[in-house]
GUMAR-144186 format. One record per residue (C-alpha): residue number from 1; z, x, y; residue in three letters. Coordinates in nm, 2 decimals. Example, Ala and Ser with C-alpha at 12.3 -4.5 7.8 and 13.67 -1.06 7.14 Angstrom:
BEGIN
 seq      w      u      v type
   1   0.78   1.23  -0.45  ALA
   2   0.71   1.37  -0.11  SER
***
This chain:
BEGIN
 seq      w      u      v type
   1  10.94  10.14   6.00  UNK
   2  10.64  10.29   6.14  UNK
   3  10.64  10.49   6.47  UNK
   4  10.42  10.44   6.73  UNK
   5  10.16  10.72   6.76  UNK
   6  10.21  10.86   7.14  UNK
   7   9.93  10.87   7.37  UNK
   8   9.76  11.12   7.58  UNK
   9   9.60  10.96   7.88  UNK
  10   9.22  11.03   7.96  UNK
  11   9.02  10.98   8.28  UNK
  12   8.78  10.69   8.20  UNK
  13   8.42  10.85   8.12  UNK
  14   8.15  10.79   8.30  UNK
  15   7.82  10.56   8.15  UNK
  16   7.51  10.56   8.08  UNK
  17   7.46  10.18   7.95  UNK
  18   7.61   9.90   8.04  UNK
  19   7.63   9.86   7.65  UNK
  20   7.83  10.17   7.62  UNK
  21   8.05  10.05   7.88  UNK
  22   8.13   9.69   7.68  UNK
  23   8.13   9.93   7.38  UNK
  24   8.46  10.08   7.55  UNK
  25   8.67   9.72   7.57  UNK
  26   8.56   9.73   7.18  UNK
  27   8.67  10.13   7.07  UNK
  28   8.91  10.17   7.31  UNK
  29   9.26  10.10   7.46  UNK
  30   9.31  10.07   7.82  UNK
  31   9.65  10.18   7.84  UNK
  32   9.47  10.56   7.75  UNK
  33   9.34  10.49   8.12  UNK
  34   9.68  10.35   8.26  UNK
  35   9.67  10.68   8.50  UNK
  36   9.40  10.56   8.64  UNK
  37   9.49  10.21   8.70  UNK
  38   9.53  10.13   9.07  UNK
  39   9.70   9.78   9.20  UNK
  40   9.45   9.52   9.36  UNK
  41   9.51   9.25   9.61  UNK
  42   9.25   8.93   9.53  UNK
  43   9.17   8.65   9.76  UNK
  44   9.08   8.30   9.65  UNK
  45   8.87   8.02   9.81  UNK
  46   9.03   7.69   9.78  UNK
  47   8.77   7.51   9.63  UNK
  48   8.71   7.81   9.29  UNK
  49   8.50   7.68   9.01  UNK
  50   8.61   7.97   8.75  UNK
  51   8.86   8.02   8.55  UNK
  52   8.98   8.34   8.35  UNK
  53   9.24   8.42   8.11  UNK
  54   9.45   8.71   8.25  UNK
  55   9.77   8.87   8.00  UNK
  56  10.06   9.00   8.18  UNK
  57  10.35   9.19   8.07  UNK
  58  10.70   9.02   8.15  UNK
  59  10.70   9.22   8.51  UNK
  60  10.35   9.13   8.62  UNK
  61  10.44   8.79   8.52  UNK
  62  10.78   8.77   8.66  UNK
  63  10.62   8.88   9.04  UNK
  64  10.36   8.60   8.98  UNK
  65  10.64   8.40   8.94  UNK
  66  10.85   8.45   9.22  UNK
  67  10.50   8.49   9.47  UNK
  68  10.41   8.14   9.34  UNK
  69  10.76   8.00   9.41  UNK
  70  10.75   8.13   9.75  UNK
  71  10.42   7.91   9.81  UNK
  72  10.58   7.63   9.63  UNK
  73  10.34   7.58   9.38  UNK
  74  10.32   7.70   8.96  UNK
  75  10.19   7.97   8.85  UNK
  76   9.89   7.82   8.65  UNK
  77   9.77   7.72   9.02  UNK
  78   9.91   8.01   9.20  UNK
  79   9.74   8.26   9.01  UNK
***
């Protein structure tokens, strides 16, 4: 079996396109950023009108969980 090659994290780079930014989502992998990731709280009107697909490890998912339970409502709705 194949090992996994480790990874050295890197600060993200800065731009000088917006193409060469959307050319980073392409080339690269965000978890050679994870360092710099930084939790968010997000707010949501009532009445949204987008939707988004958002993939979550088994944590992340498991916290959406139990917040969405405590509002008792799912977690399609919820998040």
């Amino acid at each position: 079996m194949a090992q996994k090659k480790e990874r050295k994290p890197r600060p993200i780079p800065e731009f000088k396109s917006r193409e060469e930014e959307l050319n980073l989502g392409i080339h690269d992998d965000t978890t050679d950023f994870e360092d710099e990731f930084k939790p968010v709280e997000l707010h949501f009107a009532d009445d949204f009108t987008h939707r988004t697909i958002v993939d979550l490890d088994p944590e992340g998912f498991n916290k959406l969980s139990q917040c969405a339970h405590q509002k008792g409502t799912g977690v399609n709705y919820f998040a």
